[in-house]
C-alpha positions in Angstrom: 0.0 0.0 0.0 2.7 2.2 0.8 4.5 1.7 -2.0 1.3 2.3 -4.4 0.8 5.7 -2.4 4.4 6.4 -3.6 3.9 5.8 -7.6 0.5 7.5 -6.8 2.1 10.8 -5.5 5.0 11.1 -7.4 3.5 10.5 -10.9 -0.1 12.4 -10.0 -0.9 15.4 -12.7 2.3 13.8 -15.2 1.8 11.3 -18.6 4.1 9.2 -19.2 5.0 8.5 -22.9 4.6 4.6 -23.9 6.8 3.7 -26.5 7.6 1.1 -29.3 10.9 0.3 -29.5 12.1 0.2 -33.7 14.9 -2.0 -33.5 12.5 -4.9 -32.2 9.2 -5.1 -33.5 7.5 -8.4 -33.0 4.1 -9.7 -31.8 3.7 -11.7 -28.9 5.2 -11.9 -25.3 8.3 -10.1 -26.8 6.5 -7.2 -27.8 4.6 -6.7 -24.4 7.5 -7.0 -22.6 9.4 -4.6 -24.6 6.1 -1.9 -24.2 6.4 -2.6 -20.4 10.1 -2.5 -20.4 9.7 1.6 -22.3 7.1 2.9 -19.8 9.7 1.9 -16.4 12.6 3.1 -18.8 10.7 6.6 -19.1 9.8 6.1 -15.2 13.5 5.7 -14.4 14.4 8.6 -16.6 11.9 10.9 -15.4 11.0 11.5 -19.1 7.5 12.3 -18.7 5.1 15.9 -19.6 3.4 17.5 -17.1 0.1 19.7 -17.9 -0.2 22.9 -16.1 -3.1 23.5 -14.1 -3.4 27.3 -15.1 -1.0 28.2 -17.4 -3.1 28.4 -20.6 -4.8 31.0 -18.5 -1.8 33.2 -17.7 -0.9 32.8 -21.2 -4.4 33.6 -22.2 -4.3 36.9 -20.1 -1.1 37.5 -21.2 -2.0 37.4 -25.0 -5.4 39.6 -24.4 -3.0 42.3 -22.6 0.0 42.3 -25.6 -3.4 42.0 -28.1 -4.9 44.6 -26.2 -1.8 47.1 -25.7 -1.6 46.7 -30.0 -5.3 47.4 -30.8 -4.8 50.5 -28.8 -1.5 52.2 -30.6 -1.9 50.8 -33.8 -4.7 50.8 -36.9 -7.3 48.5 -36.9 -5.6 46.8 -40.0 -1.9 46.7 -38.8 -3.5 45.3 -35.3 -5.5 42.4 -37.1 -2.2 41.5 -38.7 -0.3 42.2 -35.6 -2.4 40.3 -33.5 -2.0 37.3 -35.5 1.8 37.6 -36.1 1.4 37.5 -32.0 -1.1 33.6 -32.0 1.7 32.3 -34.5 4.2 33.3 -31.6 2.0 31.9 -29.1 1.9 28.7 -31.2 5.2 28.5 -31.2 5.7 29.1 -27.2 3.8 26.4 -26.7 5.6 24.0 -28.5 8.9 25.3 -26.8 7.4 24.8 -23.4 6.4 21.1 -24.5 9.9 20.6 -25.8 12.1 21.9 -24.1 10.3 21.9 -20.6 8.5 19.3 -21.1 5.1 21.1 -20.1 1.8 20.2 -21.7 -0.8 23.4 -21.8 -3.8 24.2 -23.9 -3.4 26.4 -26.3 -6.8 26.8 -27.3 -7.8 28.7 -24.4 -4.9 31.9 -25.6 -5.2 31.2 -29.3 -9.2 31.8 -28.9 -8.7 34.7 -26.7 -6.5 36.2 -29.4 -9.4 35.1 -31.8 -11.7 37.3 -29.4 -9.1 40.0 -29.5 -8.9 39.9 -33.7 -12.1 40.7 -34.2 -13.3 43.0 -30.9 -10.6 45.3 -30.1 -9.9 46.4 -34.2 -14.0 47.9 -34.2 -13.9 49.4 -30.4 -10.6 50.9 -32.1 -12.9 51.7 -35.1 -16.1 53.0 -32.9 -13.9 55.0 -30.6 -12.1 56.9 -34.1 -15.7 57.7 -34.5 -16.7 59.0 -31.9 -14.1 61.3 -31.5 -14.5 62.4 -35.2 -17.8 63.6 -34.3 -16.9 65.3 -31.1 -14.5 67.1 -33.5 -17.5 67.7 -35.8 -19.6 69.1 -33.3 -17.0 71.5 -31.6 -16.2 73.0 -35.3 -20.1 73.3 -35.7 -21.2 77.2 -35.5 -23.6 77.1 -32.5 
């Protein structure tokens, strides 16, 4: 029992990768072995992925913030493309985190709230160019 609350604690929230190993590929007893023999290999080696809890939401709020600070000094058209230049990043951090730190997160959750951000913040951007075009219109308007 002890020893199951050990494997329990010490592998809880990680996935271990089960492997095939090239150089022997057979059917039968051999090959079972050989799948058993890869998962305590990647056990020993502590060569497994661990998901984060929250990170796709710090990376989410993260990419709404950069997404946001863009629609805000830019034009709607160079944000769009901005903004997008910024989810292929994003795409690309999380493969980095998955390779080289060996940390699983979603990256649905930021490339969805950059989605959001694509389409939302370019026309508040628009609606508030607007707006102040008419305030300019009416100050310039003979009373």
């Amino acid at each position: 029992a002890a020893q199951q609350y050990f494997f329990s604690e010490k592998f809880k929230d990680k996935i271990v990768l089960i492997y095939e190993d090239p150089r022997n590929v057979g059917f039968g007893p051999a090959f079972r072995d050989l799948r058993y023999r890869s998962v305590i290999q990647s056990i020993i080696e502590k060569n497994f992925i661990s998901r984060s809890g929250t990170g796709h939401l710090w990376l989410s709020l993260a990419c709404l913030a950069v997404a946001a600070f863009i629609a805000y000094w830019f034009r709607p058209l160079l944000a769009v493309l901005l903004v997008f230049v910024l989810a292929v990043g994003t795409l690309f951090f999380g493969s980095y985190l998955l390779d080289s730190q060996k940390l699983l997160i979603d990256i649905s959750y930021p490339l969805i709230a950059l989605a959001m951000a694509m389409l939302f913040f370019p026309v508040i951007t628009l609606g508030r160019g607007e707006r102040e075009k008419q305030a300019e219109v009416l100050e310039e308007a003979p009373e």
